[in-house]
C-alpha positions in Angstrom: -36.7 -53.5 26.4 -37.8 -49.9 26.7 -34.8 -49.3 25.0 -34.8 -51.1 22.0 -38.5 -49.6 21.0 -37.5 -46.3 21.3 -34.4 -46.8 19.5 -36.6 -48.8 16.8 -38.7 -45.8 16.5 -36.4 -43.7 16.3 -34.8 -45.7 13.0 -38.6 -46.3 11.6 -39.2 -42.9 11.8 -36.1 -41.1 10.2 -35.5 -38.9 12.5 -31.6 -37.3 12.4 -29.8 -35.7 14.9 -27.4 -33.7 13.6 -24.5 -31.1 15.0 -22.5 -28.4 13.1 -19.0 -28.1 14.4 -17.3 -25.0 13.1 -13.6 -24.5 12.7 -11.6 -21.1 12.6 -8.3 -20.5 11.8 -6.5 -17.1 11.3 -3.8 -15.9 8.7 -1.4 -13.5 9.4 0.0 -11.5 6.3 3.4 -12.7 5.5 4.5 -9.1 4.0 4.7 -5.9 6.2 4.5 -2.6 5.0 6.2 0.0 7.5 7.2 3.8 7.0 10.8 4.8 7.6 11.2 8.5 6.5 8.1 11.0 6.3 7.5 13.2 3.0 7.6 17.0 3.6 7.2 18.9 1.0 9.7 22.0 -0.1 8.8 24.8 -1.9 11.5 26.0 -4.3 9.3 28.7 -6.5 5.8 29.7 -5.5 4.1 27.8 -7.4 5.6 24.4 -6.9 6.1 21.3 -4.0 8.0 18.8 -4.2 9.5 16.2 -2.2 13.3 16.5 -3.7 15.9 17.4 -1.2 18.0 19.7 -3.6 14.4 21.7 -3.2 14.3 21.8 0.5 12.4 18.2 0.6 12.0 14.9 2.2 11.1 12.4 0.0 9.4 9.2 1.8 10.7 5.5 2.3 8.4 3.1 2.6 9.8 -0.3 3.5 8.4 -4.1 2.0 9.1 -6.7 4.6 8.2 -9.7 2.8 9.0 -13.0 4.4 7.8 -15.6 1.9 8.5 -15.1 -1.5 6.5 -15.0 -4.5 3.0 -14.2 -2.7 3.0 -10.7 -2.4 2.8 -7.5 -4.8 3.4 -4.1 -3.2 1.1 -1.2 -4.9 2.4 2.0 -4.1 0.0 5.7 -5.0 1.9 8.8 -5.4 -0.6 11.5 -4.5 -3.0 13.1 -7.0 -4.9 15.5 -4.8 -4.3 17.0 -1.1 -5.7 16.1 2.0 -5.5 19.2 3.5 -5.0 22.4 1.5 -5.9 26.0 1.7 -8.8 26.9 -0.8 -7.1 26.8 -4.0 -8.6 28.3 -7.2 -6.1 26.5 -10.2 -5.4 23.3 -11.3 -2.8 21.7 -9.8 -0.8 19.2 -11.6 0.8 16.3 -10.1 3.8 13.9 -10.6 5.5 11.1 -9.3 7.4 8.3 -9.2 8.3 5.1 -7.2 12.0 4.0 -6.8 13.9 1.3 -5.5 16.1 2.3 -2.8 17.9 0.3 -0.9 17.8 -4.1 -0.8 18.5 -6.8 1.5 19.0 -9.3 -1.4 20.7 -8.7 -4.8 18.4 -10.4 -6.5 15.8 -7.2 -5.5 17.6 -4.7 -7.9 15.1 -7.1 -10.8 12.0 -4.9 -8.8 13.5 -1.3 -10.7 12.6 -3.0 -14.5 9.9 -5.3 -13.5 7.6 -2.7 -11.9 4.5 -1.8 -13.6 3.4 2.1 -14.0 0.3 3.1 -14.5 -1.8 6.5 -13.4 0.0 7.0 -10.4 0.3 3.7 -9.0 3.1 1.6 -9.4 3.3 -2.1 -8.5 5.6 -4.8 -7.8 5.5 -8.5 -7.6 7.8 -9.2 -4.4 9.9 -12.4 -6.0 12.5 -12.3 -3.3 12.3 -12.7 0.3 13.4 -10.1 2.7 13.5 -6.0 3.0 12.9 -3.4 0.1 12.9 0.1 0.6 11.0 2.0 -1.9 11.6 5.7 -1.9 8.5 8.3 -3.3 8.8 11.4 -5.1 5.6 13.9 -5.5 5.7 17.1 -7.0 2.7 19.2 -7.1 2.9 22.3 -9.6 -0.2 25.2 -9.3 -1.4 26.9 -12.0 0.6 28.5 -14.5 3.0 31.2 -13.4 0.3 31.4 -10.1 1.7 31.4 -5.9 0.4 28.4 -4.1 -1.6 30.3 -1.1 0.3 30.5 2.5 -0.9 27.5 4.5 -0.2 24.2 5.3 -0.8 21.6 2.2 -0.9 17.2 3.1 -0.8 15.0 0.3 -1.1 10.9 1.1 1.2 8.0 -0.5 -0.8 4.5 -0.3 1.4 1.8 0.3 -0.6 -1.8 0.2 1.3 -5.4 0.2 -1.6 -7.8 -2.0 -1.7 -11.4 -1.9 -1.5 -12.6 -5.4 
C-alpha cells in the first residue's frame, strides 16, 4: 500500500527522473600524409637556393596515402620565408612548385591538370584511391647580385590531407 502512494505522489507531483547517457565514437583519417625524401637545399651562385638536383639539391617527396576516394584534398605550401636563417638584410624572393611524381593508379596522372595554384599553396582533390607521390621544388633567390651569408638556412613545406 505504501507503495502505491508514493508512486501516486510521485505522478501528482510531476516529478522526472531523468539520465543522460553519452556516446563517443572516434574517426580515424582515411588519408595519410608521410615524408619520403628530405629537401636540402644547393647553392649554385651566392645568392641563390634551390632544391634542384642539377644545382647540388634534394627536392622533397611527400607521399598521399588515401584509402577511400573522393573525401580528401591534399594542400601542399612551398616555403615563403625560413625557419632558421642567419640575419639577412635583403629581400629574398621565393618560388615553387608542386608536382606529381610517381602513381599507384593511372587514373592519378588527372591530379597534374586538376590541381589548383594559388600563392604558394597548391591543392588537390584526391579522386582516386591509393598512393601519390608529390615532389616540391623551392628556390629562394637573395637580393639582387647580393651573397646569401655563411650559415645554415631551413625553410618548411606544409603538407595537410583535408576532409572535403
Amino acid at each position: 500500500m505504501f507503495k502505491k502512494l508514493v508512486l501516486s505522489v510521485a505522478i501528482l507531483s510531476g516529478s522526472v527522473i531523468a539520465q543522460e547517457v553519452p556516446i563517443t565514437g572516434n574517426v580515424e583519417s582515411k588519408c595519410i600524409v608521410q615524408t619520403d625524401t628530405l629537401g636540402v637545399y644547393g647553392n649554385p651562385t651566392p645568392s641563390t637556393l634551390t632544391t634542384e638536383s642539377t644545382a647540388g639539391g634534394v627536392t622533397p617527396i611527400i607521399r598521399f596515402d588515401v584509402i577511400q576516394a573522393s573525401f580528401y584534398k591534399a594542400r601542399i605550401t612551398t616555403p615563403n620565408g625560413f625557419s632558421e636563417s642567419p640575419v639577412l638584410n635583403d629581400v629574398v624572393n621565393w618560388s615553387g612548385a608542386v608536382t606529381v611524381g610517381e602513381v599507384s593508379d593511372a587514373n592519378m596522372s588527372a591530379y597534374s591538370t586538376s590541381k589548383v595554384e594559388y600563392d604558394n599553396t597548391t591543392e588537390i582533390e584526391l579522386t582516386v584511391a591509393g598512393s601519390t607521390w608529390f615532389n616540391v621544388d623551392s628556390i629562394a633567390e637573395y637580393g639582387y647580385d647580393t651573397a646569401l651569408p655563411a650559415g645554415t638556412y631551413r625553410a618548411i613545406v606544409s603538407a595537410e590531407c583535408i576532409a572535403l
